[in-house]
C-alpha angles and dihedrals in degrees: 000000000000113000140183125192133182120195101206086208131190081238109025150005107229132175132217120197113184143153101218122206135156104010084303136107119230102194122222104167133009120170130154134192139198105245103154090205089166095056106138093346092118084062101038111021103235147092110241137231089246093053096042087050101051086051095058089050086059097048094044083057090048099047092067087049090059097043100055083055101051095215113205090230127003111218113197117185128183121200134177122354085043096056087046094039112096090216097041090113083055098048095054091051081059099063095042091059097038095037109016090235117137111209137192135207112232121203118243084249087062098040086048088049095042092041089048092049091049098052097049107035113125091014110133098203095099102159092055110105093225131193117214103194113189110197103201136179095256095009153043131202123194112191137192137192144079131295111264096025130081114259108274088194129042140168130179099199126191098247115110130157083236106047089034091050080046091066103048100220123163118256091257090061102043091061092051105051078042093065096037089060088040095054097033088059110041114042114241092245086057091052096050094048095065116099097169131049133188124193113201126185144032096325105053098032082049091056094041090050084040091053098042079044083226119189102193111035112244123195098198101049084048098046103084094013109143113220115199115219089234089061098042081059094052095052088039094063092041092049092052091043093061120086105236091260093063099035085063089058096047096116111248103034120090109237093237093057090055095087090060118021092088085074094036095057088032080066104044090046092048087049097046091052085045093061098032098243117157084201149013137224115229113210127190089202114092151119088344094052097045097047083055089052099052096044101049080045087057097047085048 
């Protein structure tokens, strides 16, 4: 089955183009960009023109990708800043009249089930307890259960590297508003019981790409990379220490992510102290790939 699949993100507009068979994702296309969709939208409530505008930018680029492909269904999903946004019904008519692409918003309780399915599927250590974070832009999802399994835990919680960097707190109290939601949200038992922890989407795969100083990006050298907490603190305190000038010219992180990726990593390093790992996996594998699977699992 070929595939396509748009995650209409708080942060960015990717595409996923992929033949699916098996139970497994052959990627054609994958391409992201830095939309920032959820830009303001925690203080007014609405998703702007500019942001708007740079999203239908993405999707008229896109649209040629797909085409060239002929997918036998396109999936488009929006998550975070469109359930919040005022005009996000409006937004979404949009695209269906200017691209023909018919979105739906999922409910942090799916994003957390297709992200999770994503991340673990084809891994063979059935009997770990493991925790897939997704750090998005509005978001973010923290999921536990065991590969081959549906979650049986999930939380969409209201941190995000867009909505934290939104509110201009100092590092001090970011972290701590991070591990009160974290530990609010998820009980403590749960916490202690996780063994395993995977990290999807632009923060994790940023650091790993930080940390392998890597010019250009490469998927394949990022997906499986282990980070250990010690050394996302230590990028952590460089990265807040840089003005934003310098932050974009830090090799490995794309200059649109420098905005954001201080919260982002302020996130994933407040998580991974919360449920005591040492280290995290980075998969490349996430909402996209999910969204492929279970569609292609429908279809079967």
């Amino acid at each position: 089955m070929r595939v396509a699949v748009v995650d209409l993100g708080t942060n960015s507009t990717r595409l996923l183009v992929a033949d699916v068979r098996d139970g497994s994702v052959f990627e054609l296309e994958r391409r992201t960009r830095v939309t920032r969709l959820g830009a303001a939208v925690e203080a007014t409530g609405r998703l702007s023109d500019a942001a708007v505008g740079r999203v239908h930018a993405a999707l008229a680029a896109y649209r040629r990708l797909i085409g060239r492909h002929a997918p036998e269904r396109i999936l488009a999903l929006a998550t975070s800043a469109v359930r919040d946004a005022a005009n996000g019904e409006r937004f979404l008519r949009d695209l269906h009249e200017l691209f023909g692409v018919d979105a739906r918003v999922i409910s942090g309780e799916e994003e957390a089930r297709l992200t999770f399915l994503g991340a673990t599927a084809g891994r063979d250590d059935h009997d770990s307890e493991v925790m897939v974070i997704d750090i998005g832009g509005g978001s973010t999802e923290f999921v536990v259960g065991r590969p081959g399994e549906g979650p049986r835990f999930h939380s969409s919680t209201l941190l995000g590297s867009v909505r934290h960097t939104e509110r201009n707190l100092e590092l001090e109290a970011l972290s701590l508003d991070a591990r009160r939601i974290i530990e609010s949200k998820v009980p403590a038992e749960l916490r202690r019981e996780v063994t395993t922890g995977i990290a999807v989407a632009g923060t994790p795969t940023s650091l790993a790409a930080i940390e392998l100083e890597l010019d250009p990006y490469d998927a394949e050298r990022v997906h499986g990379h282990l980070l250990a907490l010690g050394s996302c603190r230590r990028m952590l305190e460089r990265l807040a220490s840089l003005p934003l000038d310098e932050r974009r010219r830090v090799t490995g992180l794309h200059p649109d992510r420098a905005p954001t990726i201080v919260a982002g990593a302020t996130i994933l390093v407040c998580a991974m102290e919360a449920f005591g790992l040492r280290s995290i996996e980075v998969s490349e594998a996430d909402l996209l790939h999910g969204t492929a699977l279970d569609a292609w699992a429908q279809r079967a």
